[in-house]
C-alpha positions in Angstrom: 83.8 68.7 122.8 81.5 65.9 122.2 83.4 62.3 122.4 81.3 61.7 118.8 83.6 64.8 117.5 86.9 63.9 118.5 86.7 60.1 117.0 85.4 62.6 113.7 88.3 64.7 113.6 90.9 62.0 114.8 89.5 60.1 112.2 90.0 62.6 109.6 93.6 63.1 110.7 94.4 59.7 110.4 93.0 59.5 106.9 94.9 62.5 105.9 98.3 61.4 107.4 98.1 58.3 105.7 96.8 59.7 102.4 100.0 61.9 102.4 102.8 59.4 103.8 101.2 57.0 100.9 102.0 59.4 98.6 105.8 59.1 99.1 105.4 55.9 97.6 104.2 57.1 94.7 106.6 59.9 94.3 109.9 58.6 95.0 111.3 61.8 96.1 108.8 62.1 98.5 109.9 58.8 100.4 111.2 60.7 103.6 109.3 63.9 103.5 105.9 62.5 103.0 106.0 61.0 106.7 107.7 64.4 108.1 104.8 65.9 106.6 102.2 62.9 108.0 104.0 63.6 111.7 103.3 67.3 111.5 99.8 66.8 111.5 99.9 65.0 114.9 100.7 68.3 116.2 97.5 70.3 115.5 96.0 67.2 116.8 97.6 66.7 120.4 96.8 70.8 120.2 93.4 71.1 119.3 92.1 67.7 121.2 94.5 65.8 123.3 97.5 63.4 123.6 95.7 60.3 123.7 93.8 61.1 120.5 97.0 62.1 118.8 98.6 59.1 120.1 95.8 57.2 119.0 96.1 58.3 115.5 99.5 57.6 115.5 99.0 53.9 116.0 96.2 54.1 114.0 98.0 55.7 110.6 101.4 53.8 111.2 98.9 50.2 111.1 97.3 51.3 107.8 101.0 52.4 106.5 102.4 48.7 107.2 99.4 46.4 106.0 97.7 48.7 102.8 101.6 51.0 101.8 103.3 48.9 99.0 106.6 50.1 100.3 107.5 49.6 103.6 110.0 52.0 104.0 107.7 55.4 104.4 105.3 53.3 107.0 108.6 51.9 109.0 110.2 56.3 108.7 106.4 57.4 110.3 106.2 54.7 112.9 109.8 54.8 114.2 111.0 58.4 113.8 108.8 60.8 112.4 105.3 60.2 113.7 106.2 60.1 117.6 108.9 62.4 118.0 106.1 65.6 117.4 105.1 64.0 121.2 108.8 64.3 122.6 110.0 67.2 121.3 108.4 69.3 123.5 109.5 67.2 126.3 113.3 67.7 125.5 112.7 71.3 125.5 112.5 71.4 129.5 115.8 69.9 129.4 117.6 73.3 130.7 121.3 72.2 128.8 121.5 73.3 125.5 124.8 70.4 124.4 122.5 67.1 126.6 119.3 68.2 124.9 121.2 67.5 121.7 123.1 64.6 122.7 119.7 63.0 124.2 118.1 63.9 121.0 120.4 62.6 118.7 121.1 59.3 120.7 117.8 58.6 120.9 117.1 59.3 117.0 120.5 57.1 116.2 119.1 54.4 118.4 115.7 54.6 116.8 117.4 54.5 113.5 119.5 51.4 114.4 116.3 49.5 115.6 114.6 50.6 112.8 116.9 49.6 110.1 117.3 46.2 111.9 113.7 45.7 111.9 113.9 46.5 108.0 116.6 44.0 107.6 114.6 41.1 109.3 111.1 41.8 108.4 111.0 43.7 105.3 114.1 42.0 103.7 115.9 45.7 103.5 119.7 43.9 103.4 119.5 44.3 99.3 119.2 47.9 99.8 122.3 48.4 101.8 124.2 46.1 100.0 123.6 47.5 97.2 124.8 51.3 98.7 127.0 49.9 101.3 130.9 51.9 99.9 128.4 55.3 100.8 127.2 53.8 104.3 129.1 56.7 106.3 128.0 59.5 103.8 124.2 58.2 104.9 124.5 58.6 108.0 125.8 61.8 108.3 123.3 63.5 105.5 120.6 61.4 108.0 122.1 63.4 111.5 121.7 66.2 109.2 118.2 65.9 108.1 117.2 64.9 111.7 118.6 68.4 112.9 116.6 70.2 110.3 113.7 68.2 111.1 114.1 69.3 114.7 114.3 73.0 113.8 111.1 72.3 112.0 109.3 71.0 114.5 110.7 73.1 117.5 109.1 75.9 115.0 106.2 74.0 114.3 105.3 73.2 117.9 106.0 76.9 118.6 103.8 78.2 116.3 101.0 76.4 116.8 101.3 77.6 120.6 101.2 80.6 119.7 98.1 80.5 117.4 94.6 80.9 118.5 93.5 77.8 118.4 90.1 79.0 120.0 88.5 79.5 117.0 89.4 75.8 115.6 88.0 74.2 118.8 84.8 76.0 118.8 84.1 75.4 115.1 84.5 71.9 116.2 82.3 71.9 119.3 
């Protein structure tokens, strides 16, 4: 595949991961899900060209969501949590333990969170947020664990999937 092609098609991707985790602004229900969605899309990218292009459109989609996203909460989700860990997942898989997969997985998305939420605080002025919903604090963080282990599932199935398509086809239509 021509060098030309992949800038194209990583190009595209970024535009269209951005295009949807934007959306979650507009949509307030779509505040967490829109950069689930955005992450998924790195996956037929690291598949069909490579890891660096994927990780380049990673960078490349979480800049655009911080300078041109009026909220900064769906651009801080995609770069923290959601666009990366499509990359790791597969790497916690050769983990052979069933209980330290999950406890790597889950310390590693807690610690992410922490950092992310103190990075909200200082930067993005998030401390009216969770002062205003501090009494259900606890509740948050559970429901959060929770959606992070449905996320996994739906990556683990995502990642599987896609290994098991023919992705043949796609490549040569983009040769």
């Amino acid at each position: 595949m021509s060098k030309s092609k992949k800038i194209a098609f990583a190009g595209i991707i970024t535009a269209l991961g951005f295009a949807i985790a934007y959306l979650g602004n507009l949509i307030s229900v779509m505040k967490f899900l829109a950069p689930v969605f955005a992450g998924f899309l790195l996956i037929f990218n690291r598949e069909i060209i490579d890891i660096k292009s994927a990780v380049l459109t990673y960078v490349s989609t979480s800049i655009l969501l911080f300078i041109l996203a009026p909220s900064k909460l769906s651009g801080l989700a995609y770069a923290m949590i959601f666009g990366y860990y499509p990359f790791l997942q597969p790497s916690f898989c050769k983990i052979r333990l069933v209980v330290v997969r999950f406890i790597f997985k889950f310390m590693l998305f807690n610690t992410i969170t922490l950092l992310g939420l103190t990075i909200g605080i200082k930067l993005f002025n998030f401390n009216i947020v969770l002062q205003k919903y501090h009494d259900y604090m606890f509740l948050g963080i559970v429901l959060y664990n929770i959606f992070f282990a449905i996320y996994e599932l739906f990556v683990y199935l995502a990642n599987k999937k896609i290994n098991n398509l023919n992705l043949d086809r796609i490549k040569k239509a983009i040769r």
